[in-house]
C-alpha positions in Angstrom: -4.6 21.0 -1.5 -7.5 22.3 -3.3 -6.5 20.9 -6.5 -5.8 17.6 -4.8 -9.6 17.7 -3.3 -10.9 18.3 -6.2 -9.3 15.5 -7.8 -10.7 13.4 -5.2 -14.1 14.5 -5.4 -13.8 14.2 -9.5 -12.8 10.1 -8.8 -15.7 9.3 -6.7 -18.0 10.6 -8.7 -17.6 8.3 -10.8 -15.1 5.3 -8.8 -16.9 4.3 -6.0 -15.1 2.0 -3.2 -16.3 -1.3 -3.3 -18.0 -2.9 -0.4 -15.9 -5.4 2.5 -16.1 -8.7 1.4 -19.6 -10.2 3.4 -20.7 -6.9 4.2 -24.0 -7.5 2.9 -24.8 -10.0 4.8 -23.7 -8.5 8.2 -26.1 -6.0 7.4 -28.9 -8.4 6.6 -28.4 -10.3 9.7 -28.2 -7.2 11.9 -31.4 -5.9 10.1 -33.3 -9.3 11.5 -32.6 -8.6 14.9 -33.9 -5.6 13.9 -31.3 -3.1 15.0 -31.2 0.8 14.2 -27.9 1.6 12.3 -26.1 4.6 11.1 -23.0 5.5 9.4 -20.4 7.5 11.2 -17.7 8.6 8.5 -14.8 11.1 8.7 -16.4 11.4 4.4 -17.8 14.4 4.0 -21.8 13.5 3.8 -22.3 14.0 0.2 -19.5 12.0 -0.8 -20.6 9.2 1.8 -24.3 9.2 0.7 -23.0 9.0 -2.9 -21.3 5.9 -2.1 -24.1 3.8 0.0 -26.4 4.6 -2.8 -23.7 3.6 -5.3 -23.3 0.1 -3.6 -27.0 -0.4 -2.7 -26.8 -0.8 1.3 -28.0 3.0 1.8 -31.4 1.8 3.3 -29.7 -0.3 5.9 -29.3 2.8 7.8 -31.3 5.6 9.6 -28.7 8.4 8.3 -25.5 9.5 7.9 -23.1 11.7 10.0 -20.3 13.0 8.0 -17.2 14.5 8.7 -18.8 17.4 7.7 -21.5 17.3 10.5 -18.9 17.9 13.5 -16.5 19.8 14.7 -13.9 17.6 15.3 -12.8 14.7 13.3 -12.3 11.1 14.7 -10.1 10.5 16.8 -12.3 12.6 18.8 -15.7 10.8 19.8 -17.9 13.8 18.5 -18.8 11.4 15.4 -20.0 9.2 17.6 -21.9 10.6 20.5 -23.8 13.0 17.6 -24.6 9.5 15.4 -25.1 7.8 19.5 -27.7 10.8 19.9 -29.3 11.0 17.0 -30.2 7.1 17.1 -31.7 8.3 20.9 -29.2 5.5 22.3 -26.9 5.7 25.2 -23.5 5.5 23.6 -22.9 2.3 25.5 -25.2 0.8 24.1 -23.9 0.6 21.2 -21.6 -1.4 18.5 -19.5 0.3 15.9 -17.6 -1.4 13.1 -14.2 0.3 12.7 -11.4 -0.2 10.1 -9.3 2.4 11.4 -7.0 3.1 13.9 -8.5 6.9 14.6 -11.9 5.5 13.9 -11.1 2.8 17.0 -9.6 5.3 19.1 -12.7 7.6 18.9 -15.3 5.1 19.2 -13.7 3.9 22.4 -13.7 8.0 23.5 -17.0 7.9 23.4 -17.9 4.8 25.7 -19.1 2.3 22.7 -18.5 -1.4 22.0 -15.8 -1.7 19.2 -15.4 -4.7 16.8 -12.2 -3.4 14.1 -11.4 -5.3 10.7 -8.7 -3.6 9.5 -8.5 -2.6 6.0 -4.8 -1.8 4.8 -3.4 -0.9 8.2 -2.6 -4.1 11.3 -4.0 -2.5 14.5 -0.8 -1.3 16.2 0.1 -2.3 19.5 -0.7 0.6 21.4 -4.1 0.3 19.5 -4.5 -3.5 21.1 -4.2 -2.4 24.6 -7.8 -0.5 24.7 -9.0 -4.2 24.4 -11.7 -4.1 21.7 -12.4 -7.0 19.8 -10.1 -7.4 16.2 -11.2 -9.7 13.0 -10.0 -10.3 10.0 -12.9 -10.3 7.9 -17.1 -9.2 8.3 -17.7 -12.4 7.4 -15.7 -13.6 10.8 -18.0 -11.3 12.6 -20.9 -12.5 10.7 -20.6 -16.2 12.3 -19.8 -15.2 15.7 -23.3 -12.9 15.5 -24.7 -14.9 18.2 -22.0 -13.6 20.5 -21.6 -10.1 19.5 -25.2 -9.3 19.2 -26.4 -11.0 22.4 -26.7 -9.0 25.4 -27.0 -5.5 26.5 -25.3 -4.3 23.3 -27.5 -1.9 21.0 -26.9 -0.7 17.5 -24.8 -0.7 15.2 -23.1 2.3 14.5 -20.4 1.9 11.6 
């Protein structure tokens, strides 16, 4: 394992992963509101921080919670009420951005408004029941903005 982490950490330090298709301008359009934000990330914080600085959208956010930061990793909601917390916003109050099946399941744990594009993984069905809203791509959630980010929905937390 330790040789396999190590490999890991090697790769990203030098290969980066890219950013979603349209993600850029989700985050400009959510920054126009304007809209606190923070990254939740099972990544370890170094790692993570390496990688938003690597693709330029670091300063879209007030910080980062890595998987490092808690105790338990998603699907637990600890993530999530610590990045919830930190932004000084009731957990309800707020919108995360999942890919993930655990990352969906703990955001829901913790009371938040959940908006999934899957990356290499369908949503199963079990996953469908909790009812949070599914796209196929950021740019889909980038044109129905008006509808997501209207209401008594706070910030952006993934």
């Amino acid at each position: 394992r330790e040789v396999w982490l190590r490999n890991v950490e090697e790769y990203l330090s030098t290969n980066f992963i890219p950013l979603k298709e349209g993600a850029v301008n989700l985050l400009e359009k959510i920054s126009s509101v304007p809209m606190p934000m923070a990254i939740a990330t099972s990544t370890g914080y170094h790692d993570a921080v390496k990688t938003l600085e690597s693709t330029h959208i670091i300063d879209y956010f007030k910080f980062v919670v890595g998987g490092d930061h808690v105790t338990n990793g998603k699907p637990d909601p600890e993530i999530y009420l610590k990045a919830a917390y930190k932004l000084d916003v009731a957990p309800k109050e707020c919108i995360v951005f999942e890919d993930s099946e655990n990352g969906v399941k703990s955001a829901h744990a913790a009371g938040m408004d959940v908006i999934q594009v899957p990356d290499l993984v369908a949503p199963s069905d079990e996953l469908k029941t909790l009812g949070h809203r599914i796209y196929d791509s950021l740019d889909m959630v980038t044109g129905d903005f008006e509808l997501i980010f209207t209401g008594s929905h706070g910030p952006a937390v993934k």
